[in-house]
DSSP file (Angstrom, degrees, kcal/mol; ACC not computed):
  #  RESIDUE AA STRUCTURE BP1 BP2  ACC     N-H-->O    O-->H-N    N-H-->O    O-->H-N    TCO  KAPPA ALPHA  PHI   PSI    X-CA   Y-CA   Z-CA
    1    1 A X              0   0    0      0, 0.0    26,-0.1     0, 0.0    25,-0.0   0.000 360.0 360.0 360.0 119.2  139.1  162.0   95.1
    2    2 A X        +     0   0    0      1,-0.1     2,-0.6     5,-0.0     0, 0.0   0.545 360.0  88.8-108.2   6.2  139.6  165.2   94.0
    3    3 A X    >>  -     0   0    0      1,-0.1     4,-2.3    79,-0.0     3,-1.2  -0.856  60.5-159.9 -90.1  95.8  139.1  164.6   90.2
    4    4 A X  H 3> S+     0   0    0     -2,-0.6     4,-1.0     1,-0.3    -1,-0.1   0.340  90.4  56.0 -50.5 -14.9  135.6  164.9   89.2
    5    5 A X  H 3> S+     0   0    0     76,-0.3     4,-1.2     2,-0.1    -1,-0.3   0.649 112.3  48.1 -82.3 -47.3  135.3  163.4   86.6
    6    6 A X  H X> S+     0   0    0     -3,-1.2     4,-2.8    75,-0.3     3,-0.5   0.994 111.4  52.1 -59.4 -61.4  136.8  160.2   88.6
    7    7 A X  H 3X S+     0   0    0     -4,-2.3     4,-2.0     1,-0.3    -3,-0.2   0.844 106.7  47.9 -60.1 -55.4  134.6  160.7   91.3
    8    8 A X  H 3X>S+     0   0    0     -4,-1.0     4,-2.5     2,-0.3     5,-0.5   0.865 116.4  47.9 -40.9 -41.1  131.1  160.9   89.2
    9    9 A X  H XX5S+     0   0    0     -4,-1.2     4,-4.0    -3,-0.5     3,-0.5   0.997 109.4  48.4 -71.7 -25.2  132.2  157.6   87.3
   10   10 A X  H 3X5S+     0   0    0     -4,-2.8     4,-1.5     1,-0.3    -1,-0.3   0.945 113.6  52.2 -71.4 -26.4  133.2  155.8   90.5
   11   11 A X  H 3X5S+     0   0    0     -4,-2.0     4,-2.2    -5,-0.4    -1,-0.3   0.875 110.2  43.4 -57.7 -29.3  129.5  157.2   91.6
   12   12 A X  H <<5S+     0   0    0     -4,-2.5    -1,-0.2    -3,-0.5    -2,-0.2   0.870 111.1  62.8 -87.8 -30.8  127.8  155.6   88.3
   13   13 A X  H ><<S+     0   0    0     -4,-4.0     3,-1.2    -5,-0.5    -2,-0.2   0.869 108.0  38.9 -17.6 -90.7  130.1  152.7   89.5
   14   14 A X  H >< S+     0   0    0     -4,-1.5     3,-6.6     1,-0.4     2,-1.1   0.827 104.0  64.4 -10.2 -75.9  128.1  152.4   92.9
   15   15 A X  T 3< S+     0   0    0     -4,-2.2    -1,-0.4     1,-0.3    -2,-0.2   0.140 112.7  28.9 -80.4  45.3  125.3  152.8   92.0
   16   16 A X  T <  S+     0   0    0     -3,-1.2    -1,-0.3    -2,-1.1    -2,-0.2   0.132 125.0  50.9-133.8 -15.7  125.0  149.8   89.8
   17   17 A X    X   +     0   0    0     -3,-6.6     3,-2.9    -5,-0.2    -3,-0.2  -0.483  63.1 165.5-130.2  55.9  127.8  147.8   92.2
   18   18 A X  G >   +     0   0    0      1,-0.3     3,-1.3     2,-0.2    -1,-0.1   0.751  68.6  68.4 -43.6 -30.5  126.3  148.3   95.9
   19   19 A X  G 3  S+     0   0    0      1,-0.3    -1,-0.3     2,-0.1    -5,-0.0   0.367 101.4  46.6 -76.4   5.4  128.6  145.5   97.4
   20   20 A X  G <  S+     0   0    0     -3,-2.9    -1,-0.3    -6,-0.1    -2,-0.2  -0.156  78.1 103.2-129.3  22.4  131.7  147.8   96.8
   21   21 A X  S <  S+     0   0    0     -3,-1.3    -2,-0.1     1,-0.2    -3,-0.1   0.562  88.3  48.1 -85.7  -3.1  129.9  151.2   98.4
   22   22 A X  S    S+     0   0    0     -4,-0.1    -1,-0.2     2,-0.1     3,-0.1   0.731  86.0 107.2-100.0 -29.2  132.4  150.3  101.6
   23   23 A X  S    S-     0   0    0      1,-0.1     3,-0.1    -4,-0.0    -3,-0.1  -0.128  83.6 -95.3 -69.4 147.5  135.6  149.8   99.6
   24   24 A X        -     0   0    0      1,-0.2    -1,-0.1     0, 0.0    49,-0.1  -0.150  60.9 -79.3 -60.9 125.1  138.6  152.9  100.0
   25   25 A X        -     0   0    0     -3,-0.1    48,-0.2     1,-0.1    -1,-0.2  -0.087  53.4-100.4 -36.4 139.3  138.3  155.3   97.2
   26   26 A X        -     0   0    0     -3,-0.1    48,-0.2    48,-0.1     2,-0.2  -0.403  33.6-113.5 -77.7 165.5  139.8  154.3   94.0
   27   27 A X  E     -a   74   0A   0     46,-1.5    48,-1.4    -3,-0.1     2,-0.4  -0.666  30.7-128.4 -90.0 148.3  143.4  155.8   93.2
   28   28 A X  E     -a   75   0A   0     46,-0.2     2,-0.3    -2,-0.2    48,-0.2  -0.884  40.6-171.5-111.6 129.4  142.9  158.2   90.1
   29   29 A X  E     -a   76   0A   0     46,-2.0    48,-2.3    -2,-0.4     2,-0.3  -0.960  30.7-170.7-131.5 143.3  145.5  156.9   87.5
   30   30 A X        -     0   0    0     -2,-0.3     2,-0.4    46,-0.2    48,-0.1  -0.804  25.3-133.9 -91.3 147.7  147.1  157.8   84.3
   31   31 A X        +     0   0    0      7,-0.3     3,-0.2    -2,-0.3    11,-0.1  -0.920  68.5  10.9-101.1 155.4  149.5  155.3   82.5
   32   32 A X  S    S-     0   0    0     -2,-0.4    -2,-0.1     1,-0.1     6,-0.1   0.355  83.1 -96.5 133.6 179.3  153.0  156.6   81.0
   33   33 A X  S    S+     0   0    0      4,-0.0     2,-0.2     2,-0.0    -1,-0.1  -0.012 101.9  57.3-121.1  45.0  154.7  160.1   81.5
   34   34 A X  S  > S-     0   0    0     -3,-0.2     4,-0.9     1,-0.1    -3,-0.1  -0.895  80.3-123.7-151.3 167.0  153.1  161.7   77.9
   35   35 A X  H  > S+     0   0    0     -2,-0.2     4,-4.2     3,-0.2     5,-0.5   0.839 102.4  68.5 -80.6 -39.9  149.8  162.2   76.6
   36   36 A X  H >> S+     0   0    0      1,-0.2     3,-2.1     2,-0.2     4,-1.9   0.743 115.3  26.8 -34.2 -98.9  150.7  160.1   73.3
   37   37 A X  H 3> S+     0   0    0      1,-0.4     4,-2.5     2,-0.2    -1,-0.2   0.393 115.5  56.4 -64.8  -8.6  150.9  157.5   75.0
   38   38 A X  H 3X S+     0   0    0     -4,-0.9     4,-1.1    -3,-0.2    -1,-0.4   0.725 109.7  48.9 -83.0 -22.3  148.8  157.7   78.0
   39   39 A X  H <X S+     0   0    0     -4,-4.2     4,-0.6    -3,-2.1    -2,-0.2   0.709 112.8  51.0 -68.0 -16.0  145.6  158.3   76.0
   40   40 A X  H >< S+     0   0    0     -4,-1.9     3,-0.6    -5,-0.5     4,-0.5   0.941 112.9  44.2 -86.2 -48.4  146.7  155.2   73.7
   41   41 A X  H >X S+     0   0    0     -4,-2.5     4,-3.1     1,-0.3     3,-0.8   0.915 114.0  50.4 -65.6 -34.1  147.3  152.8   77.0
   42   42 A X  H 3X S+     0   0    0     -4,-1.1     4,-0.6     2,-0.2    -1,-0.3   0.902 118.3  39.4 -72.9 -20.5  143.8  154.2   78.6
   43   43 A X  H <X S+     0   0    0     -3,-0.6     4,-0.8    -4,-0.6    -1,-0.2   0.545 114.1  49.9 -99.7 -11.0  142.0  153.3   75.0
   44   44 A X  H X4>S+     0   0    0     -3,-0.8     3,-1.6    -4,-0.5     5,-1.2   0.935 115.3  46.2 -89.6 -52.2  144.1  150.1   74.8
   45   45 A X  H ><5S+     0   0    0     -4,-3.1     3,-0.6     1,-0.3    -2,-0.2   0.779 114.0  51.7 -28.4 -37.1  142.5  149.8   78.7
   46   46 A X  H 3<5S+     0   0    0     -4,-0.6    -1,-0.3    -5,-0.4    -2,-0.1   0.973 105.3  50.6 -61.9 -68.4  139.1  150.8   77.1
   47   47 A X  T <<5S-     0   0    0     -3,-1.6    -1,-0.2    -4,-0.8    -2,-0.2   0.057 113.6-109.6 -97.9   8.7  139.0  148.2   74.3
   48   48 A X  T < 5S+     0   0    0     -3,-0.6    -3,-0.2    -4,-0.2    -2,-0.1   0.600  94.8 108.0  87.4  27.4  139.8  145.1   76.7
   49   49 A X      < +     0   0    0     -5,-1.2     2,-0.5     1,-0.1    60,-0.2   0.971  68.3  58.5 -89.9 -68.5  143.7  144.9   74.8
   50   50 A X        +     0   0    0     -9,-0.2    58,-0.3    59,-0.2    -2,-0.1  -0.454  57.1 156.4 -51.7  87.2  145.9  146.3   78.0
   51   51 A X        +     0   0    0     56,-3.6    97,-1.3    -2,-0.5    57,-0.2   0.204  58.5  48.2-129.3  32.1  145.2  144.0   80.9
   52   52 A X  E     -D  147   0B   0     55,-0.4     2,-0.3    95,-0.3    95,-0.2  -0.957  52.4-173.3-142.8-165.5  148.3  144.7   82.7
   53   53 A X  E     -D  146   0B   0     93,-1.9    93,-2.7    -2,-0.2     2,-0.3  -0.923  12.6-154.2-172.9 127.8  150.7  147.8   84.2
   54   54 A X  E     -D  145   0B   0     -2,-0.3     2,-0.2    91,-0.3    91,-0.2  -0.956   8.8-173.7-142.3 109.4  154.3  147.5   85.9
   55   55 A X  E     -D  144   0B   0     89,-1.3    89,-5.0    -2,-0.3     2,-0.5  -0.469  29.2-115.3 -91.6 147.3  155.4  150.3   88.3
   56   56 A X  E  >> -D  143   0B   0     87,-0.2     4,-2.3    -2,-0.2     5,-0.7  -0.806  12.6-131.8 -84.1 119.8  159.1  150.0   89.6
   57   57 A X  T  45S+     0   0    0     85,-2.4     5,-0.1    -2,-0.5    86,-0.1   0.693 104.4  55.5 -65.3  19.6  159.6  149.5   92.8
   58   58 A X  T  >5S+     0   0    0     84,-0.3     4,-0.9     3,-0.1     5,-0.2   0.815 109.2  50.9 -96.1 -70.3  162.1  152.3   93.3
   59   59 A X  H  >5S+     0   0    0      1,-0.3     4,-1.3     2,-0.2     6,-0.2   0.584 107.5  47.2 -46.0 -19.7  159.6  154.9   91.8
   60   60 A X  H  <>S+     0   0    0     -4,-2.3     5,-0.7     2,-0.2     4,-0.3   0.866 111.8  58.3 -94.5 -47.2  156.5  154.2   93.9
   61   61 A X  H >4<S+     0   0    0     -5,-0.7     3,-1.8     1,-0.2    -2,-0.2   0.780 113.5  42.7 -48.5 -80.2  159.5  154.3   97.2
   62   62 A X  H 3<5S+     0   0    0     -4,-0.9    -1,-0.2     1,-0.4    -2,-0.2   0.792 111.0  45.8 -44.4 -52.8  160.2  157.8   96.0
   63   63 A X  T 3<5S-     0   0    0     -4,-1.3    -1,-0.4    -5,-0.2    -2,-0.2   0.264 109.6-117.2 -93.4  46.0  157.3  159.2   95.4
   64   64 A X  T < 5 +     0   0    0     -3,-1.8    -3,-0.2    -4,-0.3    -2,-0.2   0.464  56.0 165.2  66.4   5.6  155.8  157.8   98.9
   65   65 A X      < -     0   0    0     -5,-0.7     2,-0.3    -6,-0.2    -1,-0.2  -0.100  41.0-116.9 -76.4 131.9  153.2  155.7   96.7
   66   66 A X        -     0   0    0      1,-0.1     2,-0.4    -6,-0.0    -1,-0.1  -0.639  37.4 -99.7 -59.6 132.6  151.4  152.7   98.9
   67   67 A X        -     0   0    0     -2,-0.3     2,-0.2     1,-0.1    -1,-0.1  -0.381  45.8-127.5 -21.6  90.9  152.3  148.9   97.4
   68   68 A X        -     0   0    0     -2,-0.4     2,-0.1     1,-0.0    -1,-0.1  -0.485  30.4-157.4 -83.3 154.9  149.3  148.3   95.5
   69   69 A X    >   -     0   0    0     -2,-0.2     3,-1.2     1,-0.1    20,-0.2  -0.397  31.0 -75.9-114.4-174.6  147.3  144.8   96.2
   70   70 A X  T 3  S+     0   0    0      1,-0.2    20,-0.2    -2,-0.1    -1,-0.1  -0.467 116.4  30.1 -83.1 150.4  145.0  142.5   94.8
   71   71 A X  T 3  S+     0   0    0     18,-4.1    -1,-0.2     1,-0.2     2,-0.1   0.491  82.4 137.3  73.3   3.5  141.3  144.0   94.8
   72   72 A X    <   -     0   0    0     -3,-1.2    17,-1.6    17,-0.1     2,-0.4  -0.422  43.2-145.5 -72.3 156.9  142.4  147.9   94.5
   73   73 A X  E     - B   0  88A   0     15,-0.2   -46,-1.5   -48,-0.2     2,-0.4  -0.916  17.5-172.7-108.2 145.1  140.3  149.8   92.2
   74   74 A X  E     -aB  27  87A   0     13,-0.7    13,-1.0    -2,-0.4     2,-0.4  -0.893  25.1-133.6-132.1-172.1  141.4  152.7   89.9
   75   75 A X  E     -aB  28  86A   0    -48,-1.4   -46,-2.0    -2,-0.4     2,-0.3  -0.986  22.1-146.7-123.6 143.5  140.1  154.9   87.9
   76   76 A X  E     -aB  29  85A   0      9,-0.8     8,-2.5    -2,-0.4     9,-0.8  -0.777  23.9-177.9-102.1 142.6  142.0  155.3   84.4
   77   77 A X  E     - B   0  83A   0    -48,-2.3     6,-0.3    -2,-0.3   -46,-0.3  -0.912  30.8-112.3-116.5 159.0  142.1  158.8   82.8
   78   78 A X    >   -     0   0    0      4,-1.1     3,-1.0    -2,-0.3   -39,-0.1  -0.014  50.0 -88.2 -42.5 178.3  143.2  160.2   80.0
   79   79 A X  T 3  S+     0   0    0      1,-0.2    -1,-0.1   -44,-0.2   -44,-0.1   0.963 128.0  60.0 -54.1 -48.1  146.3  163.0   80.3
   80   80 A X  T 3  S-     0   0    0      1,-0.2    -1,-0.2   -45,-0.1     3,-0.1   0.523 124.1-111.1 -75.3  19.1  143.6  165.5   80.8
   81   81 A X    <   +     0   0    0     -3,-1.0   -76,-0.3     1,-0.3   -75,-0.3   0.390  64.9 153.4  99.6 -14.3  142.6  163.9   83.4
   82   82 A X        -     0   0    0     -5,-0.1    -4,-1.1     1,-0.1     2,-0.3  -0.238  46.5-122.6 -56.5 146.1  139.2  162.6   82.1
   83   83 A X  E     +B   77   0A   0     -6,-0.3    -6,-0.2     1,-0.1    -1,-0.1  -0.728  38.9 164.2 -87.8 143.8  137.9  159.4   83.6
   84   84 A X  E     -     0   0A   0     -8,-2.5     2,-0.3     1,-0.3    -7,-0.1   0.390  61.3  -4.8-132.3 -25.9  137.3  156.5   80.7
   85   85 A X  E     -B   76   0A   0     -9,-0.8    -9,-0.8    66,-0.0     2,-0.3  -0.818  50.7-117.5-169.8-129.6  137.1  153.6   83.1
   86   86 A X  E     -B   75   0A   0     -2,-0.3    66,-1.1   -11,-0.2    65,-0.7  -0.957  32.4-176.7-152.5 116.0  137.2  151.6   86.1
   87   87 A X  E     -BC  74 150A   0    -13,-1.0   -13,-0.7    63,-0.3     2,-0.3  -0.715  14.5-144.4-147.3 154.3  139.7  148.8   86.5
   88   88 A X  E     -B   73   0A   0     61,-1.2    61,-0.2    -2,-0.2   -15,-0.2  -0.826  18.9-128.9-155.7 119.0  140.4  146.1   89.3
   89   89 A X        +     0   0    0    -17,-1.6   -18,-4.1    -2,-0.3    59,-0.3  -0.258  32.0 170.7 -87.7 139.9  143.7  144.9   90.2
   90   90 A X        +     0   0    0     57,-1.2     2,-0.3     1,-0.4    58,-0.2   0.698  65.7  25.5 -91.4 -18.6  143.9  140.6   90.2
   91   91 A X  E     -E  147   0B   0     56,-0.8    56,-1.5   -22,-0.1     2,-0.4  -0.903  60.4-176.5-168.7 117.5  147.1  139.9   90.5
   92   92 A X  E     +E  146   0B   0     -2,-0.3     2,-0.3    54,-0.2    54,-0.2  -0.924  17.7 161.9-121.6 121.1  150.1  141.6   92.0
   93   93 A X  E     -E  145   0B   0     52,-1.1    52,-3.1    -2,-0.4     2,-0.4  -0.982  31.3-128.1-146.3 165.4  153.4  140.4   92.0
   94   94 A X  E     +E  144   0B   0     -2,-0.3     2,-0.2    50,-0.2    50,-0.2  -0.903  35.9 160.9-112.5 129.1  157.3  141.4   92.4
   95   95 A X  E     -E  143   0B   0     48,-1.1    48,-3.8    -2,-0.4     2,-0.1  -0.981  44.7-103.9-150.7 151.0  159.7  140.5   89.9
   96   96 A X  E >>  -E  142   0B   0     -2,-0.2     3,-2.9    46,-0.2     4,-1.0  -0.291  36.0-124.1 -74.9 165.3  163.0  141.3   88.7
   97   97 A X  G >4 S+     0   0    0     44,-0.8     3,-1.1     1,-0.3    43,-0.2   0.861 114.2  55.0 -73.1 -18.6  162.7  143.3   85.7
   98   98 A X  G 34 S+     0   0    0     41,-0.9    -1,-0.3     1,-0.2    -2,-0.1   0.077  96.0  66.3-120.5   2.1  165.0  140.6   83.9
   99   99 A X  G <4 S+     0   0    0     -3,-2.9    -1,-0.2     2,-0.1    -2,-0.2   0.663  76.6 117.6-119.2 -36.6  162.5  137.8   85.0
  100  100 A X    <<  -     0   0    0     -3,-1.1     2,-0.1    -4,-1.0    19,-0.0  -0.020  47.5-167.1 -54.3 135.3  159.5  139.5   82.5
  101  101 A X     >  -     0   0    0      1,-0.1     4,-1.1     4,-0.0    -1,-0.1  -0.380  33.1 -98.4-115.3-176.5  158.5  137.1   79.9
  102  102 A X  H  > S+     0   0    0      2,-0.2     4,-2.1     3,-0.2    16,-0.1   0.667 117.4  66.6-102.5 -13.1  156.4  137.5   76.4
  103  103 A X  H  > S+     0   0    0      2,-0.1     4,-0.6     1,-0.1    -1,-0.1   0.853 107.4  42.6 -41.8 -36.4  153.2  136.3   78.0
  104  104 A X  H >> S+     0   0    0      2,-0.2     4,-1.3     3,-0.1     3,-1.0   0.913 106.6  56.8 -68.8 -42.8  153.4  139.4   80.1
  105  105 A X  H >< S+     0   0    0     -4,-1.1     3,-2.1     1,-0.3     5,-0.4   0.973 114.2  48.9 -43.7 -73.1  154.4  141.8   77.3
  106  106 A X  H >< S+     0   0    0     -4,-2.1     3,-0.6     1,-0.3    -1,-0.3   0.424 101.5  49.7 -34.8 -36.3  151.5  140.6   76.1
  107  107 A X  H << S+     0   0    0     -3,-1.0   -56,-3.6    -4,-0.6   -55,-0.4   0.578 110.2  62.1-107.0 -38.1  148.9  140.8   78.8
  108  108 A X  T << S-     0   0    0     -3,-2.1    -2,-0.2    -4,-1.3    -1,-0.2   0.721  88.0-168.7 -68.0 -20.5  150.5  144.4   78.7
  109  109 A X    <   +     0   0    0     -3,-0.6     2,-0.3    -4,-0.3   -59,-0.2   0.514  30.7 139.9  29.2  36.1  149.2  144.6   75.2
  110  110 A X    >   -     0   0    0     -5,-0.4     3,-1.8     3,-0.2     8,-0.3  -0.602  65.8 -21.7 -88.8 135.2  151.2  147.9   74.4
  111  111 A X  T 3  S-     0   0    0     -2,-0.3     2,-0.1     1,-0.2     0, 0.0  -0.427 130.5 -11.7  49.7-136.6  153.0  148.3   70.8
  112  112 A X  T 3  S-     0   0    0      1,-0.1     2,-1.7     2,-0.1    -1,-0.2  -0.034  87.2-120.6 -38.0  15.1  153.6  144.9   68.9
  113  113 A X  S <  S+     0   0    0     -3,-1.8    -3,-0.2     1,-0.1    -5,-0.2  -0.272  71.1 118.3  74.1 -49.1  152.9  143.0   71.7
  114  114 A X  S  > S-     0   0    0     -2,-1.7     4,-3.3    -9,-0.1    -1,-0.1   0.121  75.5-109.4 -49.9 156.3  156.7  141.1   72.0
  115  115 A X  H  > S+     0   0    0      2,-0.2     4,-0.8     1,-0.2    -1,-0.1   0.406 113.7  62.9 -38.1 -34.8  159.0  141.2   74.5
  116  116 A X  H  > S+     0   0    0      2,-0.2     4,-0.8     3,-0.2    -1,-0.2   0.743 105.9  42.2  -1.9 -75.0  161.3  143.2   72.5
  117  117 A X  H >> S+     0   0    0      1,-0.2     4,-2.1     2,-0.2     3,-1.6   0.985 112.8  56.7 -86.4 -72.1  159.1  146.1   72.1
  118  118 A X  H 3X S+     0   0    0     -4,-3.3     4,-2.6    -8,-0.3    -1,-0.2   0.809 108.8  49.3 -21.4 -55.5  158.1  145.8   76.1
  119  119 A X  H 3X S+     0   0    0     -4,-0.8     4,-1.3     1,-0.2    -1,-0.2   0.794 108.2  47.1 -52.9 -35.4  161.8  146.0   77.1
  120  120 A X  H <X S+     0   0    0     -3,-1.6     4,-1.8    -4,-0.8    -1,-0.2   0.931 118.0  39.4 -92.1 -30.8  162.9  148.8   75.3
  121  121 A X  H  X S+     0   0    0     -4,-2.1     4,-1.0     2,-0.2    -2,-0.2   0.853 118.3  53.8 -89.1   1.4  159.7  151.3   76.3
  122  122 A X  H  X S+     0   0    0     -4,-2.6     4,-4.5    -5,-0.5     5,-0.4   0.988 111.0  40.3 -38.2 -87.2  159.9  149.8   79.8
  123  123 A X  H  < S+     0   0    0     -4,-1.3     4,-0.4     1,-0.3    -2,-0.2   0.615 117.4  55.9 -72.8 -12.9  163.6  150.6   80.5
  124  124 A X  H  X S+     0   0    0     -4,-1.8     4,-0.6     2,-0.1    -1,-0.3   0.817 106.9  42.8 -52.3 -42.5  163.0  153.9   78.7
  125  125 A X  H  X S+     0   0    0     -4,-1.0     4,-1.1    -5,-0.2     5,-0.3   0.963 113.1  54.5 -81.4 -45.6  160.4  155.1   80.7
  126  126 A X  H  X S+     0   0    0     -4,-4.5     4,-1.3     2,-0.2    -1,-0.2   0.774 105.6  62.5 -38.2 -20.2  162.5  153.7   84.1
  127  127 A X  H >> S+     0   0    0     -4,-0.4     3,-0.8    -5,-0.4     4,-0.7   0.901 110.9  26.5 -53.5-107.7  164.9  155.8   82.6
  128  128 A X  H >X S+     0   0    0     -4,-0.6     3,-2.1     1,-0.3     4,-1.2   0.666 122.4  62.4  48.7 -89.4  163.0  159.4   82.8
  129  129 A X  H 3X S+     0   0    0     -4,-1.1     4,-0.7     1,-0.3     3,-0.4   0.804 116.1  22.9 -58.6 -57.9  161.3  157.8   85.8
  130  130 A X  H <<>S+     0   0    0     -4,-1.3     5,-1.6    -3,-0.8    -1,-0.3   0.636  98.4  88.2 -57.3 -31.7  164.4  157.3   88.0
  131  131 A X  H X<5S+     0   0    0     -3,-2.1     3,-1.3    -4,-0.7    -1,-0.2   0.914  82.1  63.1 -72.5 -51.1  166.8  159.9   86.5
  132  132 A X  H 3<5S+     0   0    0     -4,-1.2     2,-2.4    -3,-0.4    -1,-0.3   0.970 108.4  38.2 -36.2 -62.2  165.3  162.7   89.0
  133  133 A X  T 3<5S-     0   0    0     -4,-0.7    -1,-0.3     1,-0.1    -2,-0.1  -0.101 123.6-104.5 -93.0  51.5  166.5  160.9   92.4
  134  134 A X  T < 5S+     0   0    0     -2,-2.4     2,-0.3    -3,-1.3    -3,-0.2   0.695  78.3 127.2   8.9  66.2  170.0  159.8   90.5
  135  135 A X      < -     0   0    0     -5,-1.6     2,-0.3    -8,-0.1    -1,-0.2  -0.974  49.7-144.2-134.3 163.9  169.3  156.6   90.1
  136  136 A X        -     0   0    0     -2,-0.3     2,-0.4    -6,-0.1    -9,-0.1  -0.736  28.6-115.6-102.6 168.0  169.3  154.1   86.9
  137  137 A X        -     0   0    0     -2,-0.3     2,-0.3   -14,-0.1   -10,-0.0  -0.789  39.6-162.1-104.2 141.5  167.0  151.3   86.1
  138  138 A X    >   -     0   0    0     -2,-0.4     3,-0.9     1,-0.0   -41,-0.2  -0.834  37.4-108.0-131.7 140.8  169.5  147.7   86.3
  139  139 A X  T 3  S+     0   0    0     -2,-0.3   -41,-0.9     1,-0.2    -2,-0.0   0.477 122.2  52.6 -52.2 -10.5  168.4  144.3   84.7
  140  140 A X  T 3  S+     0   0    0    -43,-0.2     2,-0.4   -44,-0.1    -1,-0.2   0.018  80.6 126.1 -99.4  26.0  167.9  143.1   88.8
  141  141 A X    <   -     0   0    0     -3,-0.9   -44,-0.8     1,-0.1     2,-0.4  -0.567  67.7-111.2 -92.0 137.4  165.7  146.0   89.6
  142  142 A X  E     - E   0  96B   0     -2,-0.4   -85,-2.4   -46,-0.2   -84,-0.3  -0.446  32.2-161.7 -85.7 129.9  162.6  145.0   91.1
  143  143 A X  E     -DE  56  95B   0    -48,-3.8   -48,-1.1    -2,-0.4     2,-0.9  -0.641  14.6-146.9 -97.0 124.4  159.1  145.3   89.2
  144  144 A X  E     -DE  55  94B   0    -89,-5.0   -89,-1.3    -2,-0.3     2,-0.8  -0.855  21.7-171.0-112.3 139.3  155.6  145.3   90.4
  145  145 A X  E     -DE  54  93B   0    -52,-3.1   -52,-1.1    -2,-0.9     2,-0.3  -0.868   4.9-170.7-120.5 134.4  153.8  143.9   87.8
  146  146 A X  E     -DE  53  92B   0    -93,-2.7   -93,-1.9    -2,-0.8     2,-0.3  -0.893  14.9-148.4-111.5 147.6  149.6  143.9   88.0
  147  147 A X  E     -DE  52  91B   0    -56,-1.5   -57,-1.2    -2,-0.3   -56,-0.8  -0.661  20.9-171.5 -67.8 136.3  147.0  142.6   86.2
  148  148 A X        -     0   0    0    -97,-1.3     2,-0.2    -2,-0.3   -59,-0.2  -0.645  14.6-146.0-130.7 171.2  144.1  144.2   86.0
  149  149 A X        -     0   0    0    -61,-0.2   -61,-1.2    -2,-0.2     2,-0.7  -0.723  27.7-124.5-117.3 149.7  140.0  143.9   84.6
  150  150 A X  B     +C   87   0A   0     -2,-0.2   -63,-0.3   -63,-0.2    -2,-0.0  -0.621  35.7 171.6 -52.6  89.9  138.2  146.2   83.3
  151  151 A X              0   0    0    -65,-0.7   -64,-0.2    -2,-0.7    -1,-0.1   0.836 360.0 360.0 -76.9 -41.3  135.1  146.3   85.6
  152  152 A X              0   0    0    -66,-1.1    -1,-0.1    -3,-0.0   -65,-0.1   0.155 360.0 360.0-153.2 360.0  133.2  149.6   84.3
């Protein structure tokens, strides 16, 4: 972990949570690809609102990213990179993005909460996300969508 501010929390982490002192460093994470809105998801994260996060599987294949499973830990930052907590994934699944329902939207607990509002900043950011390696984001394209709690 080369963010210091991650590494010191996952330390205050530790030393309160011994039975996880074996477990793989946590991945140091941001949500979104702006500060608006990644300081807003880490604070929705924060405030027990956000309690899931859906990566495309095309984007994590491109940028070489490992599948993440059930039981990873991350550390959320702000944009600058600050740690503000500790998170622990419950539930991992693949679905097509067309498959996302308004429980989920919800559980995602980003803008007005609907389904509506998920879909459109979703397939915007897959937009952006994809547009480098000339691809577009398709109503079959497959979604991992995780669950998180906030541990720390």
């Amino acid at each position: 972990m080369e963010n210091a501010s991650a590494r010191n929390m996952w330390g205050d982490y530790l030393d309160k949570h011994l039975e996880d002192a074996f477990h793989e460093a946590p991945q140091v994470i941001h949500f979104c690809d702006n500060q608006q809105d990644a300081d807003l998801c880490a604070d929705l994260v924060k405030k027990g609102i956000k309690k899931a996060t859906t990566d495309s599987l095309l984007g994590l294949q491109y940028r070489n990213e490992p599948l993440p499973k059930i039981g990873d830990f991350k550390v959320v930052t702000n944009w600058k990179g600050e740690a503000q907590c500790i998170i622990k994934l419950t539930s991992v699944k693949l679905k097509p993005y067309f498959s996302i329902d308004a429980a989920y939207a919800q559980l995602e607990g980003e803008g007005d909460k609907s389904l509506d509002y998920w879909k459109k900043v979703h397939w915007d950011y897959y937009t952006r996300e994809l547009e480098p390696f000339g691809r577009v984001p398709r109503e079959s394209m497959i979604l991992i969508c995780q669950e998180f709690e906030r541990i720390f």
